[in-house]
Structure formats: C-alpha cells, structure tokens
Z-matrix of the N, CA and C atoms (Angstrom, degrees):
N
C 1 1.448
C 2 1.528 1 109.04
N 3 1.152 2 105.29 1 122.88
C 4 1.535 3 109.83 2 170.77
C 5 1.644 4 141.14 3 -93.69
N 6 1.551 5 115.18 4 90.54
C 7 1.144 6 124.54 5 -154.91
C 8 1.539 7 97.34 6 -85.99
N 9 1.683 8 107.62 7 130.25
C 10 1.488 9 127.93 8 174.98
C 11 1.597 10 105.52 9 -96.02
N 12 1.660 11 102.52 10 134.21
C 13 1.466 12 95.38 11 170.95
C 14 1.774 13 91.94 12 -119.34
N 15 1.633 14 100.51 13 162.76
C 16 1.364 15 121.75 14 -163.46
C 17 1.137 16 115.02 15 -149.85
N 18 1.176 17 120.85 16 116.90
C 19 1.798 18 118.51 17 -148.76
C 20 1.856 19 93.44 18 -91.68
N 21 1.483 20 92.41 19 -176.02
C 22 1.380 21 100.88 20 -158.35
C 23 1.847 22 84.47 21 -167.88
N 24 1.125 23 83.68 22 114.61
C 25 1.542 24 107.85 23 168.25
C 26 1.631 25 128.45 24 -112.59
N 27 1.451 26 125.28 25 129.39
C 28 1.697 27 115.24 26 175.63
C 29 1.335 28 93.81 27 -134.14
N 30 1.128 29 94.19 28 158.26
C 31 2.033 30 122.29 29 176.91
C 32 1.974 31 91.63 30 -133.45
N 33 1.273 32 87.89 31 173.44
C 34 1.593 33 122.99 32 172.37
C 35 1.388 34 96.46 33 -144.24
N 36 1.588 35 88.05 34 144.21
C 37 1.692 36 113.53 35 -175.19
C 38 1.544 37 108.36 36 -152.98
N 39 0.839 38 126.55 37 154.11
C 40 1.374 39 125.80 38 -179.45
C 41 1.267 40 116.97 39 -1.64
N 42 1.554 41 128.48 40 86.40
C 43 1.415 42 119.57 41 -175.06
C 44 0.829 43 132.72 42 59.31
N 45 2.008 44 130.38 43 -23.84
C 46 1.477 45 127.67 44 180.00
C 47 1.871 46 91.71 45 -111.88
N 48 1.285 47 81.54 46 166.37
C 49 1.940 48 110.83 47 -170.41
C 50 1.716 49 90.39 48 -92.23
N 51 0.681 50 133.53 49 155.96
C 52 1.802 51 145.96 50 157.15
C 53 1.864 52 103.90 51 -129.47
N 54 1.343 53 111.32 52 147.78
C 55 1.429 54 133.31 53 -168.94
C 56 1.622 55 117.38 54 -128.79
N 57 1.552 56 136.41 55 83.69
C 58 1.855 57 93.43 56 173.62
C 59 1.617 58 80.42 57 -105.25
N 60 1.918 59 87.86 58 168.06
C 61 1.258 60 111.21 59 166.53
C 62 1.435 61 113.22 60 -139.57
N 63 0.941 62 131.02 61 122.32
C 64 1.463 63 148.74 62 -178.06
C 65 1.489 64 105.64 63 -63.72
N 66 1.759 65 113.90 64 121.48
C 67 1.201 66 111.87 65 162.48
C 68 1.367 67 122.59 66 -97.28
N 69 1.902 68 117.07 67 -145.72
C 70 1.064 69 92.33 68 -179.07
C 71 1.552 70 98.72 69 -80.96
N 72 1.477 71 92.33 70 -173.71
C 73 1.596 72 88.27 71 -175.41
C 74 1.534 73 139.52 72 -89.67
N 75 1.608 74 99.37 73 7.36
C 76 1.849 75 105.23 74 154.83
C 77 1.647 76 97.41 75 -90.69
N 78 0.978 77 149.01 76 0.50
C 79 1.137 78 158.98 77 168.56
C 80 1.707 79 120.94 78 -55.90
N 81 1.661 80 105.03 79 -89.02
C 82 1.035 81 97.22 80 143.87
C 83 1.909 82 86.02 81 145.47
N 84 1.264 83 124.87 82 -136.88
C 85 1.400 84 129.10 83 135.68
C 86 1.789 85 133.48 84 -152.80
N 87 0.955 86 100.77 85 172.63
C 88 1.655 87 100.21 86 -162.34
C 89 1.408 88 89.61 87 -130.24
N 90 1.627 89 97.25 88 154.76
C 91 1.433 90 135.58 89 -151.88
C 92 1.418 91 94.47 90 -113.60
N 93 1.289 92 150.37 91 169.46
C 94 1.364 93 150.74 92 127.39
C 95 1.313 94 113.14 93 -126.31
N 96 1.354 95 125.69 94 160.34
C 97 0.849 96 128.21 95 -169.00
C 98 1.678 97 107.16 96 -129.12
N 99 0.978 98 127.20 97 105.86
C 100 1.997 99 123.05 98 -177.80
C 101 1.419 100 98.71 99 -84.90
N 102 1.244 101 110.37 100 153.24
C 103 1.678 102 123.14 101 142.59
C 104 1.722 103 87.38 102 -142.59
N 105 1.338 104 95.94 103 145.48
C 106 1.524 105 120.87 104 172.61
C 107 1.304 106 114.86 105 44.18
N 108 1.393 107 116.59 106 31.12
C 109 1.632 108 133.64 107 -170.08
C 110 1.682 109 127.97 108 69.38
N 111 1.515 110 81.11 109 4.62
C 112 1.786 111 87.98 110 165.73
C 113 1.329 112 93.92 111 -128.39
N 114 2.013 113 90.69 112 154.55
C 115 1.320 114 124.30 113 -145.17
C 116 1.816 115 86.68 114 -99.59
N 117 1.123 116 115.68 115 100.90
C 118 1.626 117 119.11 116 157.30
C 119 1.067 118 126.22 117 -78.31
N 120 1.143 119 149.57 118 -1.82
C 121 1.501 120 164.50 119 -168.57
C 122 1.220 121 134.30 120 -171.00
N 123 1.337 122 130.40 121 105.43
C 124 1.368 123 106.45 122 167.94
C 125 1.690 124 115.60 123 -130.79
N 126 1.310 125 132.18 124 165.76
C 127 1.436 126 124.11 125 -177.87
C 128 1.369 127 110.52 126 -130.30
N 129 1.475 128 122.68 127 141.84
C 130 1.274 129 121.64 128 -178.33
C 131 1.725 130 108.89 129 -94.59
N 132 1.446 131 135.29 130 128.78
C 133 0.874 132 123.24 131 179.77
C 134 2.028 133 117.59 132 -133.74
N 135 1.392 134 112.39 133 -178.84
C 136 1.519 135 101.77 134 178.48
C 137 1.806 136 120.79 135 -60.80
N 138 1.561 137 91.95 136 -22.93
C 139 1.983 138 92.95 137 -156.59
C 140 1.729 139 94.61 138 -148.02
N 141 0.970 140 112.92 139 162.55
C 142 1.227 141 128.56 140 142.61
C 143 1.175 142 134.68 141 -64.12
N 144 1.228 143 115.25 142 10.12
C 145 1.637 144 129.09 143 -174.67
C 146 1.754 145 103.46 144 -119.48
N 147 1.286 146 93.88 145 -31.29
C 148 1.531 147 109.60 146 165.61
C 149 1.901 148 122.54 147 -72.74
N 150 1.367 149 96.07 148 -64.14
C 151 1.875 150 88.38 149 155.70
C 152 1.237 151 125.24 150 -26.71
N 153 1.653 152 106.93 151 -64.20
C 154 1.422 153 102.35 152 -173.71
C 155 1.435 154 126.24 153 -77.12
N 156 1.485 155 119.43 154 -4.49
C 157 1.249 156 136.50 155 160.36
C 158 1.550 157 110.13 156 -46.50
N 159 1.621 158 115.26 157 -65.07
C 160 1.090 159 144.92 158 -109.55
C 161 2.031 160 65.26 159 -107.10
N 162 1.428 161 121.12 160 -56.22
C 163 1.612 162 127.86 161 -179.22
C 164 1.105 163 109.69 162 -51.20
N 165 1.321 164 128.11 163 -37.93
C 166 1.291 165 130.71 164 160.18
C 167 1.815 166 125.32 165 -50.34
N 168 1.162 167 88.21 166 -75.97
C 169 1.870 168 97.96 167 -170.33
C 170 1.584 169 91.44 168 -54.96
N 171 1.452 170 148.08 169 -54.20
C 172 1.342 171 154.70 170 -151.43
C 173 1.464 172 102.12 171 -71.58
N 174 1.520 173 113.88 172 -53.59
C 175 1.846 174 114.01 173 -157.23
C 176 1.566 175 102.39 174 -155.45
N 177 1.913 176 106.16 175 25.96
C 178 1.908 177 91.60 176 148.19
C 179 1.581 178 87.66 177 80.36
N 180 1.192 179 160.10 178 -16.44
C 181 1.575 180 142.97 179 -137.75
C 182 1.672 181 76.54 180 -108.55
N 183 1.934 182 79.95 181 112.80
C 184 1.608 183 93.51 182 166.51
C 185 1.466 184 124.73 183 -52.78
N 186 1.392 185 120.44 184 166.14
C 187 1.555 186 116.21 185 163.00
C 188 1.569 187 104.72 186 -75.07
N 189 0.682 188 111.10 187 -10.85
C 190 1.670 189 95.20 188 -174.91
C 191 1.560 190 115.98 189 -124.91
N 192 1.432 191 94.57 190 41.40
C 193 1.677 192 96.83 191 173.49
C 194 1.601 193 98.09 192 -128.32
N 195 1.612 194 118.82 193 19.34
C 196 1.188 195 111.50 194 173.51
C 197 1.594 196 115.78 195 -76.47
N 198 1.319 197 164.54 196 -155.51
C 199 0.893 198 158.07 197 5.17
C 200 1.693 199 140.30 198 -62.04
N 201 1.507 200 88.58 199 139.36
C 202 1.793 201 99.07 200 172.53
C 203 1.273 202 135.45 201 -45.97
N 204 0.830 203 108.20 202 121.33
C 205 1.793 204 100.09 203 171.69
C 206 1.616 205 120.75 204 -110.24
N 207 0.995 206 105.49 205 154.87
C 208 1.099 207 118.69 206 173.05
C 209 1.603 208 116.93 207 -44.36
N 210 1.475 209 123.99 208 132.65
C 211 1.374 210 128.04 209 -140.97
C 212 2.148 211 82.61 210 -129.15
N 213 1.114 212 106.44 211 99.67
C 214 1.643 213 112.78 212 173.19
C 215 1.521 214 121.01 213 -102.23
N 216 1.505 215 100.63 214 31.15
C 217 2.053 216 118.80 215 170.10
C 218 1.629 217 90.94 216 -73.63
C-alpha cells in the first residue's frame, strides 16, 4: 500500500490563522483562511507557492511566516 504524505503549512497574520494543504498533484492546493476558528475564505490554487502568493497580495502574510506542520493523515 502506498501511503502519500502532503504537507500542510499555517502562518498568523493580523489576528487571522491562514492554512494550505497540498493535494494530489493534478489537484492542486488550497489556502484557508480562519478568523475566530472559522474558516471564511478559502482558494484553490496550482502549488503551494501559489497559496502563499495569493496570502500575500490578499492579507500581507509574509513568505516567511509560513511553517509546516506535521501532517497526521
């Protein structure tokens, strides 16, 4: 059986939480966006390089306030 791992990255930015999670990879990955632990937004995009693009230009979330977390699928 072949188990896929798929990272999962969050930042904090002004009061809201941000989320991507990597699908498969014709898939793509999606961004979320929390305030107060609910998810108000989220965007589906090609990459994970794109999310955080997309966190940037939208709500300021530096590139370098992402980190990975540990992925427990």
């Amino acid at each position: 059986m072949i188990v896929m791992q798929y990272k999962i990255l969050e930042a904090e930015h002004d009061g809201q939480k941000f989320r991507i999670e990597e699908d498969y990879p014709n898939v793509g990955a999606y961004l979320y966006v929390y305030k107060n632990e609910n998810c108000v937004q989220d965007f589906l995009q090609n990459s994970i390089s794109a999310c955080r693009e997309v966190a940037l230009e939208e709500y300021g979330v530096a590139l370098d306030k992402w980190q990975e977390i540990e992925n427990k699928k």
